[in-house]
C-alpha positions as a LaTeX table, in Angstrom:
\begin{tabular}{lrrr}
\hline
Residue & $x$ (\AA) & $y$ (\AA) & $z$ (\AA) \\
\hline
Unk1 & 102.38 & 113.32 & 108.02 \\
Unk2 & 99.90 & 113.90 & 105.42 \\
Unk3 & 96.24 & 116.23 & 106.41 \\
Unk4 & 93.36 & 115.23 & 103.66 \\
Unk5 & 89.98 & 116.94 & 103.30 \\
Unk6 & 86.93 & 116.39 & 100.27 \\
Unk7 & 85.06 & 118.70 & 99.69 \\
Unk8 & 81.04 & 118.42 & 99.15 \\
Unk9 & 81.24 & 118.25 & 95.75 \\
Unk10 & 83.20 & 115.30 & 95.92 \\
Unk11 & 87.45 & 117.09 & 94.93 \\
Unk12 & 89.68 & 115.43 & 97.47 \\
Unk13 & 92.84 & 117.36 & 98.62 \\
Unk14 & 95.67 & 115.92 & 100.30 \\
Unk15 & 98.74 & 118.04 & 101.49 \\
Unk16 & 101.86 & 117.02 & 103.27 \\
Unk17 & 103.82 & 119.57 & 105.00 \\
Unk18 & 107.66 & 119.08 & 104.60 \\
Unk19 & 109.39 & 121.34 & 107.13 \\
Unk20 & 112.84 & 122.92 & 106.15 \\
Unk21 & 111.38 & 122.96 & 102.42 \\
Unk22 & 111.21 & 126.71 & 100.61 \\
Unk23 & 109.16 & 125.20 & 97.54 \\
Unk24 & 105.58 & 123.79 & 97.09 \\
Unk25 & 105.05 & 120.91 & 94.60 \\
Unk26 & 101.23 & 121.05 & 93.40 \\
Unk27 & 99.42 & 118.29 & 91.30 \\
Unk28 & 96.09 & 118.33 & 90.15 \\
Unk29 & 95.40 & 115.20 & 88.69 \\
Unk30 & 91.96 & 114.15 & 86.68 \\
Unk31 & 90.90 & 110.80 & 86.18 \\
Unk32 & 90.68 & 111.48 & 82.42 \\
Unk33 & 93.23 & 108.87 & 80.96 \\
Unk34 & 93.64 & 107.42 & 77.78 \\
Unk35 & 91.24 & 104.69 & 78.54 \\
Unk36 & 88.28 & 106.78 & 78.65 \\
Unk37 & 88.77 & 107.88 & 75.00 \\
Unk38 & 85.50 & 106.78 & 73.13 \\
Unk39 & 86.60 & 104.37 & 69.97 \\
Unk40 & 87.16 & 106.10 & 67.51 \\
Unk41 & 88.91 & 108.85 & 69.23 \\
Unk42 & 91.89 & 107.39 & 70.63 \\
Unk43 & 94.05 & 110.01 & 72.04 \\
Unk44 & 91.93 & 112.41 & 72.81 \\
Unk45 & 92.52 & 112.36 & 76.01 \\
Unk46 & 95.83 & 113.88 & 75.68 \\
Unk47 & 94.75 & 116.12 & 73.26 \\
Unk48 & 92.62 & 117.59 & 75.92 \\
Unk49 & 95.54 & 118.33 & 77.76 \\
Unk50 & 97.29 & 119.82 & 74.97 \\
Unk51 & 94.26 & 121.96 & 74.76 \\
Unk52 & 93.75 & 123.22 & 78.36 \\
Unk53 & 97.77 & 124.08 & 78.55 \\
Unk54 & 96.22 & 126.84 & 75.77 \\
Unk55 & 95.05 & 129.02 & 78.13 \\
Unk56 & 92.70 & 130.90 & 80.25 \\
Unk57 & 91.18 & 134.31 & 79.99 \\
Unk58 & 93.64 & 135.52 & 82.61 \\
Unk59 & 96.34 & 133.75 & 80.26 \\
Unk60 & 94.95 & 133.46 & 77.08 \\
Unk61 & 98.01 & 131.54 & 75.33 \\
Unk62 & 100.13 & 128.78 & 76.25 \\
Unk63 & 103.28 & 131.13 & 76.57 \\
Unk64 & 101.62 & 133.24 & 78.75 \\
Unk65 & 100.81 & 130.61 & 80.57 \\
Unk66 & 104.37 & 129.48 & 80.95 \\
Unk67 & 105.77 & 132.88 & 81.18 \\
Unk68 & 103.59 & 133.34 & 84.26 \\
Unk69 & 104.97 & 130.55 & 86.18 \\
Unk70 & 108.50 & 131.46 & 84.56 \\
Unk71 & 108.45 & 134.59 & 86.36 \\
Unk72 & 108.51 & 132.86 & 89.54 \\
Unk73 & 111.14 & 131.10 & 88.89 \\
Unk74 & 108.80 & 127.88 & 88.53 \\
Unk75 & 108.16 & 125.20 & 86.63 \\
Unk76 & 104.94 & 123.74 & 85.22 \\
Unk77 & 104.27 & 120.73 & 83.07 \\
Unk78 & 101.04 & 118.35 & 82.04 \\
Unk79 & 100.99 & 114.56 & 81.27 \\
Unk80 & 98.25 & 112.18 & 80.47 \\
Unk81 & 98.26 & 108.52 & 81.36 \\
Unk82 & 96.31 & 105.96 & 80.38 \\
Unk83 & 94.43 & 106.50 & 83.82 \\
Unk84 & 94.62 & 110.02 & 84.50 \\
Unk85 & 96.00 & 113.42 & 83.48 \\
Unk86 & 98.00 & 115.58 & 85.53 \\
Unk87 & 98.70 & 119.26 & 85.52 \\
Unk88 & 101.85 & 120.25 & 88.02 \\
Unk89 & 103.49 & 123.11 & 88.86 \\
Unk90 & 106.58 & 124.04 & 90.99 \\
Unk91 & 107.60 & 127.17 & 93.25 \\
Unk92 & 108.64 & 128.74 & 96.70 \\
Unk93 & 105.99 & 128.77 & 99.02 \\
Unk94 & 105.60 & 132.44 & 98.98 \\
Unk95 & 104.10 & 132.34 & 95.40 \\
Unk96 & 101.69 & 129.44 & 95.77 \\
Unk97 & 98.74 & 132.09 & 95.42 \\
Unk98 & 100.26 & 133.06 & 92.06 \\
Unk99 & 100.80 & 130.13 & 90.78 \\
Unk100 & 97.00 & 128.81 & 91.83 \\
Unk101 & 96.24 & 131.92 & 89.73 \\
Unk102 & 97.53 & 130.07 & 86.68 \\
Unk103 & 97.15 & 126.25 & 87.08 \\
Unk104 & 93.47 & 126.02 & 88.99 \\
Unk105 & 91.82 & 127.88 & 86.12 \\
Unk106 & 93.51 & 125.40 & 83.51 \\
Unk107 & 91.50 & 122.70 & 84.51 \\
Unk108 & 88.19 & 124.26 & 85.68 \\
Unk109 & 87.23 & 126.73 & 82.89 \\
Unk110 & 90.41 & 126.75 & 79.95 \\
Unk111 & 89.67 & 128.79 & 76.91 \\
Unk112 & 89.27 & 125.28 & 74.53 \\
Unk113 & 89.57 & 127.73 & 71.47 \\
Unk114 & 88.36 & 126.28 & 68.29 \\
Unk115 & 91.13 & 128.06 & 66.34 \\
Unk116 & 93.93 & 125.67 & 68.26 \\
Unk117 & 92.89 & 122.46 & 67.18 \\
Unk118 & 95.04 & 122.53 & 63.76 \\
Unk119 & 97.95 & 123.20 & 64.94 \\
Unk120 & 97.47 & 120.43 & 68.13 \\
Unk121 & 96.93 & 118.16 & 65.71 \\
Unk122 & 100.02 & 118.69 & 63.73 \\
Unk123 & 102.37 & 119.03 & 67.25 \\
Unk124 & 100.35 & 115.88 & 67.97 \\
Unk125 & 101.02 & 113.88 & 64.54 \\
Unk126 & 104.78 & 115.22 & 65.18 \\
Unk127 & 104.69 & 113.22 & 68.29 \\
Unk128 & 103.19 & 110.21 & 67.27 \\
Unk129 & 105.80 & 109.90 & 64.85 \\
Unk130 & 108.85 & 110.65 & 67.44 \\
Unk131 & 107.04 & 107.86 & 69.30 \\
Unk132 & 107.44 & 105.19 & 66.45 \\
Unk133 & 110.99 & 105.56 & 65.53 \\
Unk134 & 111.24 & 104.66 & 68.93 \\
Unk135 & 111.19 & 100.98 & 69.24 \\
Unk136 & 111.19 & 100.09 & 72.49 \\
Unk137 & 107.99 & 101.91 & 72.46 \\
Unk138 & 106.67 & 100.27 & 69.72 \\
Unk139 & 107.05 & 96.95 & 71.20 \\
Unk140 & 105.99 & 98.07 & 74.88 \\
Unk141 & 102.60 & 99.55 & 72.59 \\
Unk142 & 102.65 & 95.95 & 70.75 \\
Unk143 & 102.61 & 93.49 & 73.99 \\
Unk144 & 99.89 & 95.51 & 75.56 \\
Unk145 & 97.67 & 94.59 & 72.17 \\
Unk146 & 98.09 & 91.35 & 73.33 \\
Unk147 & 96.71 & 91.61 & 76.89 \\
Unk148 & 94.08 & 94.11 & 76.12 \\
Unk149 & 92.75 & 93.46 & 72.57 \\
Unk150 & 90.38 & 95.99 & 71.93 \\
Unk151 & 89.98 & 97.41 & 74.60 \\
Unk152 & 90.89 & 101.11 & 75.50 \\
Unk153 & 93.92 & 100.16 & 77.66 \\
Unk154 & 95.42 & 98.40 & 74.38 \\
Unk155 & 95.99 & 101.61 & 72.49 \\
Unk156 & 99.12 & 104.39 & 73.01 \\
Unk157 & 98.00 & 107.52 & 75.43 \\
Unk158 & 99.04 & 109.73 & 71.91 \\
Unk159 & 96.43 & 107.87 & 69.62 \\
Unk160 & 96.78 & 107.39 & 66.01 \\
Unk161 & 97.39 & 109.44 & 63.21 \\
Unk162 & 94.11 & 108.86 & 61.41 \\
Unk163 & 92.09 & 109.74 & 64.89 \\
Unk164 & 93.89 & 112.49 & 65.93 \\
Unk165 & 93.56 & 114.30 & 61.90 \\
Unk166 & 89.82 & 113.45 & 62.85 \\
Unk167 & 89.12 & 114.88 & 66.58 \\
Unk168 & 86.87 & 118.21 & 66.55 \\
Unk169 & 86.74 & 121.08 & 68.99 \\
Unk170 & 83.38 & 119.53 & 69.43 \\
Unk171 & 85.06 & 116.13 & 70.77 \\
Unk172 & 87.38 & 118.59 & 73.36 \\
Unk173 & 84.22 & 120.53 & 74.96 \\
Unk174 & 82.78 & 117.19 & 74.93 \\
Unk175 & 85.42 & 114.79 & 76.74 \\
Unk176 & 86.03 & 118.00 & 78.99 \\
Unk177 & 82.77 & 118.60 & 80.41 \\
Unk178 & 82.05 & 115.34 & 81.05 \\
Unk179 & 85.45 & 114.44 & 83.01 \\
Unk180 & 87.26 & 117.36 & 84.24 \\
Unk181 & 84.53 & 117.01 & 87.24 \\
Unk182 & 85.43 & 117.83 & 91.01 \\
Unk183 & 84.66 & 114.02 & 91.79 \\
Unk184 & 87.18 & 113.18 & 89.47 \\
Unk185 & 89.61 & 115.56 & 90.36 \\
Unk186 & 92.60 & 115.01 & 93.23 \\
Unk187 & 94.80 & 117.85 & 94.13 \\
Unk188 & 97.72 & 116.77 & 96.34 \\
Unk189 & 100.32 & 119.70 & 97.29 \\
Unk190 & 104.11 & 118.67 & 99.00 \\
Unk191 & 106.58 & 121.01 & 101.05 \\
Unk192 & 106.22 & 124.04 & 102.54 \\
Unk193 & 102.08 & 124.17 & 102.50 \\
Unk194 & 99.36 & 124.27 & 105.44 \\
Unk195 & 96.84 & 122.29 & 105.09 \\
Unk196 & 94.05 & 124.60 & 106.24 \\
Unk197 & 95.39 & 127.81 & 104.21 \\
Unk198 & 95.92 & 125.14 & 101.15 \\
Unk199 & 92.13 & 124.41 & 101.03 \\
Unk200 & 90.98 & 127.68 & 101.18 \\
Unk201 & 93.18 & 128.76 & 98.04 \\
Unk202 & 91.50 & 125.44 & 96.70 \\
Unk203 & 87.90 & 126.12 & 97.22 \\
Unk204 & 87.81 & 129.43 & 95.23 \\
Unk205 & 89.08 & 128.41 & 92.21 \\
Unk206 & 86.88 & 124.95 & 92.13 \\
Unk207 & 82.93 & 125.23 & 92.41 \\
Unk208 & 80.84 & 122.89 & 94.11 \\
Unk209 & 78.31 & 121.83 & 91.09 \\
Unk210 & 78.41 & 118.13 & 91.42 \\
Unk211 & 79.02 & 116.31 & 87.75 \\
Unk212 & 78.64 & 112.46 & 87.22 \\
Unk213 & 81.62 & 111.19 & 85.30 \\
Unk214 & 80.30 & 108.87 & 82.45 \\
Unk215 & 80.17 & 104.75 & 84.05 \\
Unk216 & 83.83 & 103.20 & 83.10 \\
Unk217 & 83.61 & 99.52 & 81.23 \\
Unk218 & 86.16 & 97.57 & 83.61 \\
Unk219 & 88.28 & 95.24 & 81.93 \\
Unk220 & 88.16 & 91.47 & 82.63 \\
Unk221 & 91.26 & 89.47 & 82.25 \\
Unk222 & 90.92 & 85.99 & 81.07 \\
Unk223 & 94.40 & 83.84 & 80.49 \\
Unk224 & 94.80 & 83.01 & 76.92 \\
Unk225 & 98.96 & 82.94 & 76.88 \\
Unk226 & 101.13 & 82.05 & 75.54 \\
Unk227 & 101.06 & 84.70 & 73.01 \\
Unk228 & 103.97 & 86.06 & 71.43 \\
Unk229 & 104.13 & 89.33 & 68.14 \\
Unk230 & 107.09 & 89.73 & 66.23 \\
Unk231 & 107.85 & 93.07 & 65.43 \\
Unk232 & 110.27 & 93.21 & 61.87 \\
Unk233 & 112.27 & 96.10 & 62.75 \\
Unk234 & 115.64 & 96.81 & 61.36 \\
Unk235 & 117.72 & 97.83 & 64.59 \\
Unk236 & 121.04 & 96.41 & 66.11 \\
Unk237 & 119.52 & 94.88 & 69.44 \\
Unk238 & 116.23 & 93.12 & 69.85 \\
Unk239 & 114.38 & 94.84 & 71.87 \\
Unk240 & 111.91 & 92.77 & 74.29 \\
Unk241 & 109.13 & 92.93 & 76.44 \\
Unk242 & 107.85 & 89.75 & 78.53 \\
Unk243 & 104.45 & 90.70 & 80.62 \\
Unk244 & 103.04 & 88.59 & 83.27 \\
Unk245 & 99.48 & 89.61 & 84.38 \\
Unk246 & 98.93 & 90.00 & 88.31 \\
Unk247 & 96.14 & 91.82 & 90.48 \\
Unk248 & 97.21 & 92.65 & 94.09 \\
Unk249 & 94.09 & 92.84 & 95.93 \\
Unk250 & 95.89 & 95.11 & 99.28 \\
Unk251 & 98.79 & 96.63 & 99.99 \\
Unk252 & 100.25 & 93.35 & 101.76 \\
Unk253 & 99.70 & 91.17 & 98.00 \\
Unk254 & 101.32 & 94.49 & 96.17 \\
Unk255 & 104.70 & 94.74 & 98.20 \\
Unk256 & 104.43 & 90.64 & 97.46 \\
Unk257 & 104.49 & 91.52 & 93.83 \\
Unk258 & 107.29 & 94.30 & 94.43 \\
Unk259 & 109.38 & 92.12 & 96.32 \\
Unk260 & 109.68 & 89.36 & 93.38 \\
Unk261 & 110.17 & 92.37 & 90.58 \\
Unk262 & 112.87 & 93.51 & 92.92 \\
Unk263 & 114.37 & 90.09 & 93.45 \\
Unk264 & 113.99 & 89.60 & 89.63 \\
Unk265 & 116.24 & 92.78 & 88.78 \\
Unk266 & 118.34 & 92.57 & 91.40 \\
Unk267 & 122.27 & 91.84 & 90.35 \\
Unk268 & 121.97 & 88.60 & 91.33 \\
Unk269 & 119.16 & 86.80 & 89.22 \\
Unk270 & 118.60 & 87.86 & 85.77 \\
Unk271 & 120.91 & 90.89 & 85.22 \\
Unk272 & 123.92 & 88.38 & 86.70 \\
Unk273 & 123.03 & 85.13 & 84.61 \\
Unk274 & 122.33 & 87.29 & 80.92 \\
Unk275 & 124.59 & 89.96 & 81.16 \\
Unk276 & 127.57 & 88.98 & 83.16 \\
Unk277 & 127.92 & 85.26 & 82.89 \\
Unk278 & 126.08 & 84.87 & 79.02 \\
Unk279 & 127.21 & 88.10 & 77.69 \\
Unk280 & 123.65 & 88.07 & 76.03 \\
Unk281 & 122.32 & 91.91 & 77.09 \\
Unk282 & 123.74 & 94.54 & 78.00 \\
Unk283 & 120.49 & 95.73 & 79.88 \\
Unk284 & 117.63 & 93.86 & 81.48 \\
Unk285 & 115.03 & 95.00 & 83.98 \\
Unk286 & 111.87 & 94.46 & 85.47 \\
Unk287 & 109.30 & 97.08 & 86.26 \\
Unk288 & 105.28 & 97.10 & 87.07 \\
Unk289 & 102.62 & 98.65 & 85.17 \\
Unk290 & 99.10 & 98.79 & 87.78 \\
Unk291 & 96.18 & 99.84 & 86.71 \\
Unk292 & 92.89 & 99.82 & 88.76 \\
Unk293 & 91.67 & 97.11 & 85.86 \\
Unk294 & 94.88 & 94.48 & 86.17 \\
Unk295 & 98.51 & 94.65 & 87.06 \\
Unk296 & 100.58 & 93.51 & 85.01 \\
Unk297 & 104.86 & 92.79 & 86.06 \\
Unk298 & 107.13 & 93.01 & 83.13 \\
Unk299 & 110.86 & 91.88 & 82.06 \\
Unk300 & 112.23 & 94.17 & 79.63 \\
Unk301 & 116.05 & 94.98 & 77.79 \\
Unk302 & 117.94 & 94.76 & 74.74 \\
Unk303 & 119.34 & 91.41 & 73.53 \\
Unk304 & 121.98 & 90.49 & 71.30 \\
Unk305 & 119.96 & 90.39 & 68.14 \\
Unk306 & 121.39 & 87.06 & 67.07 \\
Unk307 & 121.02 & 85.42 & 70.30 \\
Unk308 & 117.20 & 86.30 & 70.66 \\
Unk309 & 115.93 & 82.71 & 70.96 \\
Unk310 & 118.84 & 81.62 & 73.24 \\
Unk311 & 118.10 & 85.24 & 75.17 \\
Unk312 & 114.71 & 84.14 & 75.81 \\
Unk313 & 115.55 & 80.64 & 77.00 \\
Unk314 & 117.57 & 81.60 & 79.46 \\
Unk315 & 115.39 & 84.29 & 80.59 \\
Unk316 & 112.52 & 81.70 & 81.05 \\
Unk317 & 114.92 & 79.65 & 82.80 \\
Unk318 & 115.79 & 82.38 & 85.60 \\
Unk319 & 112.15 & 82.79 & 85.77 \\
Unk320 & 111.67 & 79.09 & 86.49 \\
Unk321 & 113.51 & 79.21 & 89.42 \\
Unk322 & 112.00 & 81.65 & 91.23 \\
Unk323 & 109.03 & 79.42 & 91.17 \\
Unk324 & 111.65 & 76.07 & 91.99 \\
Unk325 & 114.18 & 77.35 & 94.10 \\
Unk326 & 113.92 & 78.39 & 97.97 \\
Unk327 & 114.82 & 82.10 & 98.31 \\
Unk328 & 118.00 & 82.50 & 100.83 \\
Unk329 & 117.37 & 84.71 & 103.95 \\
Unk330 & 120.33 & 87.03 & 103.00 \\
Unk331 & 118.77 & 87.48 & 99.49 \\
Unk332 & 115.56 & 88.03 & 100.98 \\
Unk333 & 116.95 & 90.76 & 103.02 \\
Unk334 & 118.93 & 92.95 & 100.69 \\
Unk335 & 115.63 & 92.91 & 98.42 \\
Unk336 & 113.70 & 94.47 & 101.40 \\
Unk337 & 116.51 & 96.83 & 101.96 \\
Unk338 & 116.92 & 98.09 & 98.50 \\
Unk339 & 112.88 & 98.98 & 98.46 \\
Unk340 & 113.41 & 100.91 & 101.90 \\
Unk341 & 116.43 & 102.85 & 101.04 \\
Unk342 & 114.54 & 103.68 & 97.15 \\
Unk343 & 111.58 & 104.75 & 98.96 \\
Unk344 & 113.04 & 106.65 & 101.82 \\
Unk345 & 115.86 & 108.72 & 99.31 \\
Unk346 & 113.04 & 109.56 & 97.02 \\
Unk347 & 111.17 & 110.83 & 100.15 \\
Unk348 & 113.43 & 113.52 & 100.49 \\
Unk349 & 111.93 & 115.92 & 97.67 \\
Unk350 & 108.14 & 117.01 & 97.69 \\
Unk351 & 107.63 & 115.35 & 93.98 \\
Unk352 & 108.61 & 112.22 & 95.03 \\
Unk353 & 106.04 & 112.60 & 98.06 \\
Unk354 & 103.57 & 113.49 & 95.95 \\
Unk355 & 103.67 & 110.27 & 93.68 \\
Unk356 & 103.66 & 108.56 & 96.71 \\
Unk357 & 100.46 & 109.55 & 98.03 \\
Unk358 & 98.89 & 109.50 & 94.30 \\
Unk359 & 99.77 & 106.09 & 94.16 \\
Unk360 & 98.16 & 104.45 & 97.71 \\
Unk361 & 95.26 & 106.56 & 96.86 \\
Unk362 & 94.75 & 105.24 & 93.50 \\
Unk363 & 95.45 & 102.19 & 94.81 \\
Unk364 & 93.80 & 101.95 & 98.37 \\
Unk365 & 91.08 & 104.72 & 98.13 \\
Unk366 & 93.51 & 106.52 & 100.69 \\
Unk367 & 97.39 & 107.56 & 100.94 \\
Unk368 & 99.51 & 105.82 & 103.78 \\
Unk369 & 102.18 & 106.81 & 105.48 \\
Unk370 & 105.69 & 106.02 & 104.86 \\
Unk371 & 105.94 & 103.68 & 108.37 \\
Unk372 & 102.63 & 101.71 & 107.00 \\
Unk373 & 104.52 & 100.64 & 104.01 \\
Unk374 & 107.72 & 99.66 & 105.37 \\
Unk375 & 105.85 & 97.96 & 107.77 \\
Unk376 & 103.73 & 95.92 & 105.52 \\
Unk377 & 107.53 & 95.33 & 103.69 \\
Unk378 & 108.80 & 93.47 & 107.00 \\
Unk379 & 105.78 & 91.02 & 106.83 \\
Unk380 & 106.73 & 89.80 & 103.50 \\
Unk381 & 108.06 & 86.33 & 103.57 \\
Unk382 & 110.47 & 84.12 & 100.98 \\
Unk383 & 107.66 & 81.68 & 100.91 \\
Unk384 & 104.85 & 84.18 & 99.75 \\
Unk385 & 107.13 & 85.50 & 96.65 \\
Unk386 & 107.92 & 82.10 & 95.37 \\
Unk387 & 103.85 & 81.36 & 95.56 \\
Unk388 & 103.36 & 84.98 & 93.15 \\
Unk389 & 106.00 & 83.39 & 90.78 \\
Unk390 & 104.58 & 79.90 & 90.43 \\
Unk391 & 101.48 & 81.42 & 90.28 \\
Unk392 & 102.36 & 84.13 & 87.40 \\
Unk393 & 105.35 & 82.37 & 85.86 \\
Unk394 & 103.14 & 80.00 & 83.65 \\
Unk395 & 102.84 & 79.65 & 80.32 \\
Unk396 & 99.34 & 80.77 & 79.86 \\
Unk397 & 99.65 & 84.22 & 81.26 \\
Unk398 & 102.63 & 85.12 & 79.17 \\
Unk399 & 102.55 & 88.16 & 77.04 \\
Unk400 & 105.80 & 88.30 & 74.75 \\
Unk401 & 106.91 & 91.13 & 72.35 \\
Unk402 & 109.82 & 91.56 & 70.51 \\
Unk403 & 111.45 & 93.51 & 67.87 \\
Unk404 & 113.44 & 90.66 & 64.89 \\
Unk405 & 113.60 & 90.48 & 61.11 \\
Unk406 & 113.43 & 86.74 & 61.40 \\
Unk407 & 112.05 & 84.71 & 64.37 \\
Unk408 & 108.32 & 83.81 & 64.50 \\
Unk409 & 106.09 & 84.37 & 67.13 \\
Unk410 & 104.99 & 80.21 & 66.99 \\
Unk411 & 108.78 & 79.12 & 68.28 \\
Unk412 & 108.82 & 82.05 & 70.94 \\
Unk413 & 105.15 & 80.71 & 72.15 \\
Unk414 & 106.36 & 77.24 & 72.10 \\
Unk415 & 109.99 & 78.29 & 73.74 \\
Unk416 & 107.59 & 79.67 & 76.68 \\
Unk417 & 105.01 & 77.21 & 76.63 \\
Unk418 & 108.17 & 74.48 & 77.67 \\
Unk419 & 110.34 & 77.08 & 79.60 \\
Unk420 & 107.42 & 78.19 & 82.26 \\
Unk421 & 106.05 & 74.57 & 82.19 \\
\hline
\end{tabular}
């Protein structure tokens, strides 16, 4: 369902063709993430972005740039991860060639201009500061310090205010050149493309000089939990974050990993014991952040600020029996279900698709198809997901942040050093 070719100078493109579709759904994605930023220059990595979205000679301003694609009736946009940054666009079919016009250029020879980088900085700075009066954010940014440490995957994709008043157009040309390459690059198009016609357009925006990327420190996870940091915020919920560490080796440990974050948020485990039977939330999830250096499963919500400790028992406790407690066939079934039927509605629109492949490529070196995954899913057993949770579940890889004017981080440590035990 999906046609992939790479080209000699190392740019891999992957299209799937999605018949009945009018539109095309194009992302070029660099492996230029957050955790490539030199220290010392944290966030520059998205202020590269900010700077290519400036233009090209064709478009020499970032309205222009948007007005181009506007005039199709399209939309384009640009995020940066802490792994990669993508530039994507959106139109009908017929104007792919137009709209190649504008986004290929962005990331193979934008304008950079020196005179931009003041007012970046201040859009940037503006940012930074919507981003801390945000405090779930603040304590996702705060239990990721405790994992990471130092290291580049510790610090927020937007930087700091005292790095980003310091970058230089200097820093820009520098990061650019050395990791908007073709080897780093991905393009993956969804909907109404052809493959052959699609790499064509491809191949004369992008040359084929070969660049090196600079060599990428890995990180190395060593337990050291439990760690919890307390977060004295003035807010009417505590806000929480619980992280588990985990790295899937294949697709067959990942869907493992899914399956117990599914059973996990599923109405019947910890959404049914803290909000409906203790009242103590009125939101809990679970969710998965995977990078290529660790994956890492967390629980997150909003507690009852003066139930925090209680909150946190209880959530240990749920957690606890995932690693005591057989897991019923019936349960075991709806889980699989409800990752089919997500997968298979999302499927539906060329975006989706697109994240899909990104994400078994990243992953696996390769996309699969749709019919690998769900038939890896089947495999899964009740026996393999309660062997992740006693395995993850323990005290020493727990990663707790939360947002309180009075708890300490020594009794939540202590509350999951005995509830995990």
């Amino acid at each position: 369902m999906f046609s992939k070719t790479t080209l000699e100078n190392g740019l891999k493109i992957i299209t799937h063709e999605q018949p009945g579709v009018e539109s095309v759904y194009v992302d070029v994605e660099v492996s230029a993430g957050s955790k490539y930023c030199p220290p010392g220059k944290e966030g520059l990595a998205h202020f590269v972005e900010h700077m290519v979205m400036n233009g090209t000679k064709n478009y020499p301003s970032p309205l222009d740039v948007r007005r181009a694609i506007e005039s199709l009736g399209g939309v384009i946009n640009a995020f940066t991860g802490k792994e990669s940054v993508d530039y994507i666009v959106k139109v009908l079919y017929k104007d792919l060639e137009k709209a190649a016009e504008v986004i290929f250029p962005l990331t193979t020879s934008p304008l950079l201009s020196e005179s931009e980088i003041p007012g970046e900085q201040k859009i940037i700075l503006e940012e930074i500061a919507q981003r801390q009066d945000h405090i779930g954010k603040k304590v996702s940014d705060a239990s990721f310090k405790l994992i990471f440490g130092e290291h580049p995957l510790s610090h927020p994709v937007l930087g700091y205010p005292e790095t980003i008043s310091k970058i230089k157009n200097t820093d820009v040309i520098s990061f650019f050149r050395k990791f908007y390459a073709p080897e780093n690059t991905v393009i993956v198009a969804s909907g109404n493309v052809f493959h052959e016609s699609f790499v064509e357009l491809v191949k004369y925006y992008f040359s084929n000089k070969e660049i090196k990327p600079p060599v990428y420190s890995e990180f190395r996870y060593q337990q050291f939990g439990p760690r919890a940091v307390v977060m004295a915020e003035e807010s009417k919920q505590a806000n929480l974050r619980l992280l588990f560490p985990n790295s899937p080796k294949n697709l067959h440990d990942y869907l493992v990993g899914k399956s117990l974050s599914s059973l996990l948020s599923s109405k019947d485990r910890l959404f049914a014991r803290l909000r409906e039977k203790e009242k103590l939330v009125y939101s809990i999830g679970t969710g998965s952040n995977r990078y290529k250096d660790l994956s890492v499963l967390n629980v997150y919500g909003g507690f009852s600020y003066s139930e925090l400790v209680k909150s946190v028992k209880v959530v240990c406790e749920e957690l606890k029996r995932t690693k005591e407690e057989d897991i019923k066939p019936e349960e075991l079934k709806k889980i699989k279900k409800l990752i089919e039927v997500d997968l298979l509605f999302g499927l539906e629109t060329p975006d989706v698709w697109v994240d899909f492949i990104f994400n078994w490529n990243h992953f696996l070196g390769d996309p699969i198809e749709p019919k690998q995954f769900l038939g890896e899913l089947e495999k899964i057993s009740a026996g393999e997901i309660r062997k992740l949770a006693q395995k993850i579940f323990v005290p020493e890889n727990a990663y707790l942040a939360v947002s309180h004017k009075s708890v300490t981080a020594k009794e939540l440590e202590k509350i999951l050093r005995e509830g995990l035990s």
